[in-house]
VEXDREN-2710 file (C-alpha; in Angstrom, 1 decimal):
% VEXDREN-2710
k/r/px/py/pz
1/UNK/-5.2/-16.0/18.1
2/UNK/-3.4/-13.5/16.5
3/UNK/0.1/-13.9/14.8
4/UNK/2.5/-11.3/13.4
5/UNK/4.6/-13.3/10.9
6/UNK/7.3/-10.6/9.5
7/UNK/9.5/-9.0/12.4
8/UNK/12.9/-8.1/12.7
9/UNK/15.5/-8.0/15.4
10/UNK/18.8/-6.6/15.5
11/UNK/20.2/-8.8/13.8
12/UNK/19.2/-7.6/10.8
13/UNK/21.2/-5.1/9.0
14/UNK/18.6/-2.4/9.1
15/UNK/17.0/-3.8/12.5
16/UNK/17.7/-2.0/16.2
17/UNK/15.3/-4.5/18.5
18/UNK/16.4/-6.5/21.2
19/UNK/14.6/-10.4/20.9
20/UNK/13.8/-9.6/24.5
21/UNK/12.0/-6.4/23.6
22/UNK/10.4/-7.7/20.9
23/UNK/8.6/-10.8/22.9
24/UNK/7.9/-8.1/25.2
25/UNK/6.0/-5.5/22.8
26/UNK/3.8/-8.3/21.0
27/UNK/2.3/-9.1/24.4
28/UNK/1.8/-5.9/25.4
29/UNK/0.3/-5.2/22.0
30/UNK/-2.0/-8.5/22.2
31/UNK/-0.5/-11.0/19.8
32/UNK/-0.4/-14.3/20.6
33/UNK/2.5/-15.6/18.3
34/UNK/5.3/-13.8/16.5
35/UNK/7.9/-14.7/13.8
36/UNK/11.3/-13.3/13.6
37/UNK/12.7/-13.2/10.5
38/UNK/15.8/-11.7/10.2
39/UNK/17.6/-10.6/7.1
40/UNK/20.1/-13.7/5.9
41/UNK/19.7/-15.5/9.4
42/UNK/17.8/-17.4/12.4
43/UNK/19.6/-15.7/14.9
44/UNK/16.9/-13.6/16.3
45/UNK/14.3/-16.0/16.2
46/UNK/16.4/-18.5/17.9
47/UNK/17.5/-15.6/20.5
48/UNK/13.7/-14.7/20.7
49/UNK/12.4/-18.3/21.1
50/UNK/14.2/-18.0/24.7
51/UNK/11.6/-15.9/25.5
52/UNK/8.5/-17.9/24.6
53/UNK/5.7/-18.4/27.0
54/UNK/2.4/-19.7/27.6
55/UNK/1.1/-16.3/26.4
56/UNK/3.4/-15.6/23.5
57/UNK/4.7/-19.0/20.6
58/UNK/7.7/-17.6/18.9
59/UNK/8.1/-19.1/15.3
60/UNK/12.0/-18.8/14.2
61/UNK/12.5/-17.2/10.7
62/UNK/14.5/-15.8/8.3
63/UNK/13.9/-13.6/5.6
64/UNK/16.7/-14.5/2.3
65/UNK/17.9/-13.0/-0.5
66/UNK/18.1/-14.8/-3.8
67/UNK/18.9/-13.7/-7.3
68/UNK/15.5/-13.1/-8.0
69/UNK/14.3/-11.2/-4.7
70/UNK/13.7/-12.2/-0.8
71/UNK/11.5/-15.3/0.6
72/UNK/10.9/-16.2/3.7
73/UNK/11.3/-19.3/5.3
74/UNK/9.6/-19.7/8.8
75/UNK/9.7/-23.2/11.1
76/UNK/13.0/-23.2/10.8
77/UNK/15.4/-25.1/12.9
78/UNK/18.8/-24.0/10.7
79/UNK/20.5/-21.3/8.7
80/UNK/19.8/-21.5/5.2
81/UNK/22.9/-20.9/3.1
82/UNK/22.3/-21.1/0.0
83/UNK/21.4/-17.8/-1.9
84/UNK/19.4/-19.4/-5.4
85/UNK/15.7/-19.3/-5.1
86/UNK/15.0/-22.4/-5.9
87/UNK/17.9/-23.8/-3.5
88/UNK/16.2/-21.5/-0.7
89/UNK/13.3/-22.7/-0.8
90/UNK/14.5/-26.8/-1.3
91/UNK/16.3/-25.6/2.6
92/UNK/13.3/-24.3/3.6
93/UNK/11.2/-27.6/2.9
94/UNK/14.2/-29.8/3.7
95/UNK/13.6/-28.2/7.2
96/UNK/9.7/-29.0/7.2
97/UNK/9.3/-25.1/7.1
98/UNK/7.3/-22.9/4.8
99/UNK/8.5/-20.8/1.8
100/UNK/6.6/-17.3/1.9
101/UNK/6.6/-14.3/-0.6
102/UNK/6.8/-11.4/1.2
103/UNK/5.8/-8.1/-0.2
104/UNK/5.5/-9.4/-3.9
105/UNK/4.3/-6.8/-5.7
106/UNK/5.8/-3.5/-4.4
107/UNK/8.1/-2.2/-6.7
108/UNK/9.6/0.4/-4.2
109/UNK/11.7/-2.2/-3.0
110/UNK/15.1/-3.5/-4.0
111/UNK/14.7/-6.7/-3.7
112/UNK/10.8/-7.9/-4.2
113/UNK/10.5/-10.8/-5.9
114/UNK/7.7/-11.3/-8.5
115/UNK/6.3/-14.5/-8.2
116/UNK/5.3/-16.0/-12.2
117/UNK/2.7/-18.6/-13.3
118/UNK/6.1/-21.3/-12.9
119/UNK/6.7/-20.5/-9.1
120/UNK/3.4/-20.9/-7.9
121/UNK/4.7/-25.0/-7.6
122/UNK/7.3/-23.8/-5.4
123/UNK/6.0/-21.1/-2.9
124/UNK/3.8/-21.8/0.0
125/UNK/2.2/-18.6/1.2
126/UNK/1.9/-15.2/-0.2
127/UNK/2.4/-12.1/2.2
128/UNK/-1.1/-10.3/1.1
129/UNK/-0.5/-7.6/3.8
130/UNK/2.1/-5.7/4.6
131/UNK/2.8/-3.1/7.0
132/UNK/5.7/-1.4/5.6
133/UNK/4.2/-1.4/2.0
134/UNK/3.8/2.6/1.2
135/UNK/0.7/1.9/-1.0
136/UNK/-2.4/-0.5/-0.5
137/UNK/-2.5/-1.7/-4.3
138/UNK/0.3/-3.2/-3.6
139/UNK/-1.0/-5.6/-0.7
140/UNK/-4.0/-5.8/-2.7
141/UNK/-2.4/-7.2/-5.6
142/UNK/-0.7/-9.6/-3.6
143/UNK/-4.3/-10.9/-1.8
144/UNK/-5.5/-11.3/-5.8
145/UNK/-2.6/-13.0/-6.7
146/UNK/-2.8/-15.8/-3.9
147/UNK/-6.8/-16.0/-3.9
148/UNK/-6.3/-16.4/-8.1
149/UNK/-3.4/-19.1/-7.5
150/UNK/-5.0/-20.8/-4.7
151/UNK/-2.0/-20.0/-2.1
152/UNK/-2.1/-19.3/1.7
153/UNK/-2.2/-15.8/2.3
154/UNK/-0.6/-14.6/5.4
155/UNK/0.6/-10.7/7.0
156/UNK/3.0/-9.6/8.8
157/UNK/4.2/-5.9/10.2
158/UNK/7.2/-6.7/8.7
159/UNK/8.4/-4.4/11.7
160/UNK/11.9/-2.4/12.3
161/UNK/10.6/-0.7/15.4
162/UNK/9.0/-1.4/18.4
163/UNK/5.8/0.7/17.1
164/UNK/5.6/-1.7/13.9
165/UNK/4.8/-4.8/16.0
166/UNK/1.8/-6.0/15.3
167/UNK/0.6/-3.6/12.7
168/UNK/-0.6/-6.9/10.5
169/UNK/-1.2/-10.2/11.7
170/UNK/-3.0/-13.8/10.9
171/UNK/-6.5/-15.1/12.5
172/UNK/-6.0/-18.7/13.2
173/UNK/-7.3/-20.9/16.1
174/UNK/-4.7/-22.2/16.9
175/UNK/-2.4/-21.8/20.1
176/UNK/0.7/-24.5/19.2
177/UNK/3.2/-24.0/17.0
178/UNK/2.3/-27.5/14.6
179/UNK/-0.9/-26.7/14.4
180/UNK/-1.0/-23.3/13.4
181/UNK/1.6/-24.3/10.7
182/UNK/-0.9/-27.1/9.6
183/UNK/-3.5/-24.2/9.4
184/UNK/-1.7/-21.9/7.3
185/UNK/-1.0/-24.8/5.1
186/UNK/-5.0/-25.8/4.9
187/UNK/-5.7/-22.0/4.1
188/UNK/-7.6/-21.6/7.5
189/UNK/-6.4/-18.9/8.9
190/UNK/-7.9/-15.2/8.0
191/UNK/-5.7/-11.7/8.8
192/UNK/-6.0/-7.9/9.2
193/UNK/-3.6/-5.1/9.5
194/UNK/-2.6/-1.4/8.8
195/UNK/-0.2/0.6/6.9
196/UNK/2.8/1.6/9.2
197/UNK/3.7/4.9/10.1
198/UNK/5.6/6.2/6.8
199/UNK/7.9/8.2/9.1
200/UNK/9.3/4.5/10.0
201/UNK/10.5/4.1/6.5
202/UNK/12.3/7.3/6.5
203/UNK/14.1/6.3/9.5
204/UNK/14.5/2.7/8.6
205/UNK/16.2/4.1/5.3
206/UNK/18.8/6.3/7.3
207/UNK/19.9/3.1/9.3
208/UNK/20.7/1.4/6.4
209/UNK/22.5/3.8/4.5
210/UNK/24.6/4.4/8.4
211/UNK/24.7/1.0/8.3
212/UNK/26.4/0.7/5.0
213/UNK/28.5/3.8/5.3
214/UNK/29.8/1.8/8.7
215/UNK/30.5/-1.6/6.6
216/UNK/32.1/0.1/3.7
217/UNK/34.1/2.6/5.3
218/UNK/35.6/0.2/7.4
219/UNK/36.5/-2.0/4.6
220/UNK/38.3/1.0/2.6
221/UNK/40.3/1.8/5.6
222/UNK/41.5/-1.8/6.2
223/UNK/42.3/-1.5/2.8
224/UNK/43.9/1.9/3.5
225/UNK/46.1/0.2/6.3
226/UNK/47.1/-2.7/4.1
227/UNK/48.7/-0.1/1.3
228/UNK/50.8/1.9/3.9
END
């Protein structure tokens, strides 16, 4: 069974997909579970967990900022508010869900977070591939990391776009959602993937900046308003 454990809806800042369309693409693309994991919330997952069929288990997610970079928490039932690593992660557990790295090592990005020798006690899983990653040493150094620390390693497309979904994945037999979380805990589950189209970056990158451009601009001309 195959899983793609890093996807994002529209309700992430830089994300355009519908839940709908997302459920819709990983069958179409052969995957047999998917996690949504939405910057700073659950709402896609949830919204996407609607959507969930014999053919398709939907695994509700979120992907968080903390001081020291992003971690995901999938299985999750609630938002997690907190923005600390350590108290993201004590939400995470507190909901009987699992605290993954994602994307540890690449230093392209704003926001990795480089696991030490200390946080190996905290962290669950590391994400050894990743789609969206521009160069393979850095999934590779992630694999090393987790094999070297004794860690479940899992993938995930970590997918903007509907051409992302299901670019990386996890092996597990499994086809329930309790059981393939007692799987990833045990380490049995294997996973595969390719390096996204680097065009998606570009484009992702755009959004984010419109994105931004949208949030600020509004703010300064609220603030404009207030002044006249």
């Amino acid at each position: 069974m195959k899983y793609d454990l890093h996807i994002h809806s529209k309700y992430s800042a830089d994300g355009v997909l519908e839940p709908e369309k997302i459920v819709k693409i990983a069958m179409r693309v052969g995957l047999d579970g998917i996690a949504v994991t939405d910057h700073e919330t659950i709402k896609g997952g949830v919204k996407a967990k609607k959507y969930e069929n014999d053919d398709l288990i939907v695994i509700v997610g979120s992907e968080i900022e903390t001081e020291r970079g992003e971690i995901i928490g999938l299985f999750l039932e609630e938002e997690v508010k907190s923005r600390s690593l350590q108290e993201v992660i004590d939400e995470i557990k507190d909901q009987n869900g699992i605290a993954v790295v994602p994307h540890p090592f690449d230093r392209l990005r704003r926001l990795t977070f480089h696991p030490t020798e200390e946080d190996v006690k905290f962290i669950d899983c590391i994400e050894g591939f990743n789609s969206r990653c521009v160069f393979q040493r850095y999934n590779k150094r992630a694999i090393e990391y987790g094999i070297e620390h004794g860690l479940a390693i899992t993938a995930g497309s970590d997918a903007h776009f509907g051409g992302q979904i299901g670019d990386a994945f996890i092996l597990a037999e499994s086809s329930d959602e309790e059981d393939l979380m007692r799987r990833i805990m045990k380490k049995e589950i294997s996973f595969n993937g390719r390096l996204s189209n680097p065009l998606y970056l570009v484009i992702g990158k755009v959004l984010t900046q419109v994105q931004s451009f949208r949030v600020h601009g509004s703010r300064l001309d609220n603030r404009s308003r207030l002044n006249e």
